[in-house]
N, C-alpha and C positions, 0 to 999 in steps of 0.2 A: 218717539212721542212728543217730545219736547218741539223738534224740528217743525212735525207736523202743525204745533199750537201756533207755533208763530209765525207760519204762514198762513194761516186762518187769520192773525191777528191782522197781518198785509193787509189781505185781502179785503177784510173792514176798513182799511182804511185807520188801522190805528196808528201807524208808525205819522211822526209828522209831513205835513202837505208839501208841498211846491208852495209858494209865496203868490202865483199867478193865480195857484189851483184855488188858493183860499179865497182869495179877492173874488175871480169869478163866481164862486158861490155862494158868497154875502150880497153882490150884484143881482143873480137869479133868484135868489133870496127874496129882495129886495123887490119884483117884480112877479113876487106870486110863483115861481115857475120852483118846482123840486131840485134840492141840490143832485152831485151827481150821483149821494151815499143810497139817494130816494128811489134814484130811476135804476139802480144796477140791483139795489134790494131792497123793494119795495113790497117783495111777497113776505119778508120776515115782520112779525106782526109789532114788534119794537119798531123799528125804522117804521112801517106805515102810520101808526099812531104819529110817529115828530113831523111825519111829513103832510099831515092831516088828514090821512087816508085811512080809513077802521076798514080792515077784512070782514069783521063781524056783521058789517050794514048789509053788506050783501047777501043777495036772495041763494046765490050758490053755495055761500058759506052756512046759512040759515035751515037749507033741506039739506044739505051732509051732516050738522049736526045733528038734523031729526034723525035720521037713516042711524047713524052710530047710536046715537040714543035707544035707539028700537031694538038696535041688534044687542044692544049693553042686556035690556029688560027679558029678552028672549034666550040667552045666553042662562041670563041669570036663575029663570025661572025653568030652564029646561032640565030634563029626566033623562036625557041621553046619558049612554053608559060613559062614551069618550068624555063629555064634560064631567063627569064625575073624577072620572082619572085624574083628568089635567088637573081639578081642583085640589086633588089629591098630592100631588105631586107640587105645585104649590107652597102645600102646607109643610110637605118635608122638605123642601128648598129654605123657607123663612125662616122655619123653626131648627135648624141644622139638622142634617143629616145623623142615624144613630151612629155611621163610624165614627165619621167627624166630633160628635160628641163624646162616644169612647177614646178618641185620641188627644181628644180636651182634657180629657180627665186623669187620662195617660201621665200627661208630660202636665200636670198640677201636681202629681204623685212624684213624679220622677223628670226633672225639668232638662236632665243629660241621658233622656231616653233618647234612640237610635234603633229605626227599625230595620236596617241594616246589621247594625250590632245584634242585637234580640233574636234574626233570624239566624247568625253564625254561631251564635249559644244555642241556640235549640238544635242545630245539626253538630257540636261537641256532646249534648247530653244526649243524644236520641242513643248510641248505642249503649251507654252507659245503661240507661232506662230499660232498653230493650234486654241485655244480658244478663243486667239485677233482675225482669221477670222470669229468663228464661232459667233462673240457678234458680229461682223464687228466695231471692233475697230482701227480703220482706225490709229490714233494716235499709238497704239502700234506695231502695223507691220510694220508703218514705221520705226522703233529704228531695224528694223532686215533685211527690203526687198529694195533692187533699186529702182529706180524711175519707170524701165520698168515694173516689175511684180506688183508693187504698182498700176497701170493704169488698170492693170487689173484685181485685186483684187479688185477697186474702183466701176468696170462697174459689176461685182457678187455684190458686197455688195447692191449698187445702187438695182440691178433687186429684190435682193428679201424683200427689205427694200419699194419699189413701190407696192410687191405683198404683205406687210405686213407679212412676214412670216420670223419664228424665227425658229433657229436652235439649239437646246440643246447642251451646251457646253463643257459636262461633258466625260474627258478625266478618263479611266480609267487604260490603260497600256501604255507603247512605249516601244517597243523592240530595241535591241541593234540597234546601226548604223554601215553602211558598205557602203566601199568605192565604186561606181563603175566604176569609169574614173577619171582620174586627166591630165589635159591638158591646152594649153594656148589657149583663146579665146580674139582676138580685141587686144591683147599684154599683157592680165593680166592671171594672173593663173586662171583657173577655174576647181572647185573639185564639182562630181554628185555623191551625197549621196542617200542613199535607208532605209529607216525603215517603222514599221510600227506601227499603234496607233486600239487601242477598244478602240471604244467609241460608244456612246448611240445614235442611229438613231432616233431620236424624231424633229418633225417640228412641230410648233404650230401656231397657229393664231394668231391676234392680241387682242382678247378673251380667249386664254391658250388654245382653242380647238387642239385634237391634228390632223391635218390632213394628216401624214404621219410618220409610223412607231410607234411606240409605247416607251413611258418611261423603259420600259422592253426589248428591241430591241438590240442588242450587233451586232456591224457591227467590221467588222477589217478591215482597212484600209490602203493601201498602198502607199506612199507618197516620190516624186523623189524631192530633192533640190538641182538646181546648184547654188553654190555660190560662189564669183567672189573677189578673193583680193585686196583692195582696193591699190593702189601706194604707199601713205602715212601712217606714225602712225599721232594720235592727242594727243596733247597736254593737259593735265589736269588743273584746276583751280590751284592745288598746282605743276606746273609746272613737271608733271610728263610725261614720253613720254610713251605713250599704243603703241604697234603693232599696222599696220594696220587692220582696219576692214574688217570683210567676210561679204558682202550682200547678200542675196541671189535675183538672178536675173532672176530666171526660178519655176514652183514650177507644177509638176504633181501630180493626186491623183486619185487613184482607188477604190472605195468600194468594196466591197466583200458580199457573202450572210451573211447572221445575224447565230452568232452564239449559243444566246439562243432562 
């Protein structure tokens, strides 16, 4: 970029003249006739103004004004759908974007955020998360989930702990994580992850009988998490300050046919 500017700069004529160059064109100067900055750029409207020449006099520069004018007021005043878009889009370009703004907000909260890092904690917790539901260990999910998703991970855990029925907890893969929204939800950042987990489709009784799917069952699994920036960091016993915490407050999950 730099290179580019100061050949541009050349090209004006900014670097110093020849001694000949100058004299002749205090000469032509001198007799009315344009130097030679007039005659190579005398379209650009700075140089024509020194060189006594106004672009604006002209009858061609006078109806292309009108012409843009016309098209400005038509533009402006039109009901087409595409102009509406565009003005739309516009407005979220000027005014930042909602990720962009959630990631303003992000790293004002946490200034040694890395979403990078964030996505390699979220594929360390995800089986953690995942195994705490499937024991229904209500105690560990809360160290990870909101109070909203926690309410209703409480009323799953409740249904099948009523039907006495146990879920094999046996995580065997989790694939990478990916982003796929980053936005501010209620005034806090909120980021929707996607990965996906095999694991062992096995339900058993409360006798080990198996009543669904089999020990041998390999299902994959698809699994949406929004998780929601917490305002604050907290405070450690040895007075240390942690970033704030990500809960997650939303939690989707898809099973898939069995892969062995």
């Amino acid at each position: 970029m730099h290179a580019q500017l100061m050949t541009g700069m050349n090209a004006m004529g900014l670097l110093k003249p020849r001694k000949w160059m100058t004299h002749r064109d205090e000469i032509l100067s001198r007799c009315g006739i344009p130097c030679r900055l007039a005659l190579q750029f005398g379209h650009i409207p700075f140089v024509s103004q020194m060189a006594g020449f106004k672009v604006e006099d002209t009858r061609a520069y006078q109806k292309g004004q009108a012409f843009v004018d016309d098209l400005k007021e038509k533009y402006e005043t039109s009901d087409h759908p595409m102009v509406h878009k565009v003005e739309e889009y516009k407005e979220r370009v000027f005014s930042g974007s909602e990720a962009s703004q959630a990631m303003h907000e992000i790293r004002t909260r946490d200034p040694g955020f890395d979403m990078n890092v964030f996505l390699r904690s979220i594929k360390l917790d995800a089986p953690v998360v995942t195994q705490a539901f499937l024991k229904h260990d209500m105690g560990q999910l809360s160290d990870h989930c909101g109070p909203e998703i926690m309410q209703r991970l409480e009323g799953l855990c409740s249904a099948l702990k009523q039907q006495e029925l146990y879920e094999d907890p046996t995580i065997l893969f989790v694939g990478d994580v990916e982003v796929v929204e980053v936005r501010m939800m209620d005034g806090d950042p909120f980021v929707i992850c996607q990965f996906h987990c095999q694991q062992l489709k096995c339900v058993r009784d409360k006798f080990g009988n198996v009543v669904e799917g089999s020990p041998d069952t390999i299902h994959r699994v698809y699994y949406f998490w929004g998780l929601q920036q917490e305002k604050e960091g907290t405070v450690t016993a040895d007075g240390e300050l942690l970033p704030p915490r990500w809960a997650i407050k939303d939690m989707l999950w898809q099973s898939m046919l069995a892969l062995v």
